[in-house]
N, C-alpha and C positions, 0 to 999 in steps of 0.2 A: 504494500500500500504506500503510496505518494505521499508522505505527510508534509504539511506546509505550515510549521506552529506562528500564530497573531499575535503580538504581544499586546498587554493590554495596557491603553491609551489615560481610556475615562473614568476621570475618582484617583488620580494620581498625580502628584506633583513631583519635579524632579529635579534635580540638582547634581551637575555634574563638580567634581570635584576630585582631582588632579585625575589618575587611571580608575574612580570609581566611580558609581552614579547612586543620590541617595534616592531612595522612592518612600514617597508617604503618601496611604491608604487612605483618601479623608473618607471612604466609606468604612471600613474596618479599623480604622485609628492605629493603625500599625504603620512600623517607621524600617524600609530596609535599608541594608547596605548591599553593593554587590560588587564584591569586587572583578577586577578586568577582565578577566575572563567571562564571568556571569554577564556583567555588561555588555561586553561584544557581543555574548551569542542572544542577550535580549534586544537586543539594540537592530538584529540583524533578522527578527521573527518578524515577516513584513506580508506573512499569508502568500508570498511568491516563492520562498526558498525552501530547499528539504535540510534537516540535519544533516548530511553527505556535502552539500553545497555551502553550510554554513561553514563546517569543520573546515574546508579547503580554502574560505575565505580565511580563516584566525589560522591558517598555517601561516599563513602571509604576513598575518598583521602579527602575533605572537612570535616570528621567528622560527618557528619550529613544528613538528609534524603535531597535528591534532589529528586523534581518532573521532569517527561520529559518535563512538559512546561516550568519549571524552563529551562533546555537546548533548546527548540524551542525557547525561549526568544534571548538567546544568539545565538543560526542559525541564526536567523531572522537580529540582530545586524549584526554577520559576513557577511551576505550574503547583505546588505546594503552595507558595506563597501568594497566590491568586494572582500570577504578573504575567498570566496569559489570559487570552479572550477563551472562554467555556467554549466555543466551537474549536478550539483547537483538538485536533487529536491526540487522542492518547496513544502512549507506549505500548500496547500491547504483550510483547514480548520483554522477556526478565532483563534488568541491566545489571550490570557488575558494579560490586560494593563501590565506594570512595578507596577501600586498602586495596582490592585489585586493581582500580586504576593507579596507587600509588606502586603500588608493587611493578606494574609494568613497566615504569621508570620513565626516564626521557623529559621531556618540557613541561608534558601534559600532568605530573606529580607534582611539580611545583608550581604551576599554577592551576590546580585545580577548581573550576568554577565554583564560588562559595556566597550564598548568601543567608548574612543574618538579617535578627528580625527582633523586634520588641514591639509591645503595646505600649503605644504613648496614650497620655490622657488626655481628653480629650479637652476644648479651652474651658469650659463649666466646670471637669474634674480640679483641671489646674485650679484657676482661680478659685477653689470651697474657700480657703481660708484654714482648711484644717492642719494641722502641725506636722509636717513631713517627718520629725525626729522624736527621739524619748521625749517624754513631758513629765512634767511631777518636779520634786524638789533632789536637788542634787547631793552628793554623800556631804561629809563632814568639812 
């Protein structure tokens, strides 16, 4: 099957910031990082290209050989963190851990697509006024 992953656009704000890009959720209040790798290959989900296609672009631009599971690694990542569009397709078939792509060695272990993720609060949670730290009276 042809897959062509969409990255998704709407209900996200982004910021690029030097080789990483931040993305914040205003629909789900989560705040990600991704770093270069995650980046490029989200960056390159544009409903035209297959993971096979993307991989051979980030040989290029990473210097060095990318496998497509190296890039179904990082779908799989983005597509967790809802930074693809729902009509994207899914992996169907099993991918290899994060250690067997480290094990296999090469470019692709050290810079493994990687993104984190937290829930920020949202501007009402912020602003309660409530006391972020211990409260009460302190020792002697």
């Amino acid at each position: 099957m042809d897959q062509r992953p969409v990255a998704r656009r709407a209900g996200l704000l982004t910021e690029s910031v030097d080789d990483e890009v931040l993305v914040y959720d205003t629909e789900r209040h989560r705040a990600h990082a991704l770093n270069r790798a995650a980046a490029d290959i989200w960056r390159r989900c544009d409903g035209a290209t297959t993971p096979a296609e993307i991989a051979e672009r980030l040989s290029e631009t990473l210097g060095g050989p990318v496998t497509e599971e190296f890039v179904r690694h990082g779908l799989d990542q983005l597509r967790e963190f809802n930074l693809l569009e729902e009509s994207s397709p899914t992996m169907a078939e099993p991918r290899p851990s994060r250690r067997d792509l480290i094990l296999a060695g090469g470019l692709a272990a050290m810079t493994l697509p990687l993104v984190t993720s937290i829930v920020a609060p949202t501007a009402a949670e912020a602003q309660s006024g409530l006391p972020t730290g211990p409260t009460g009276p302190s020792g002697p």
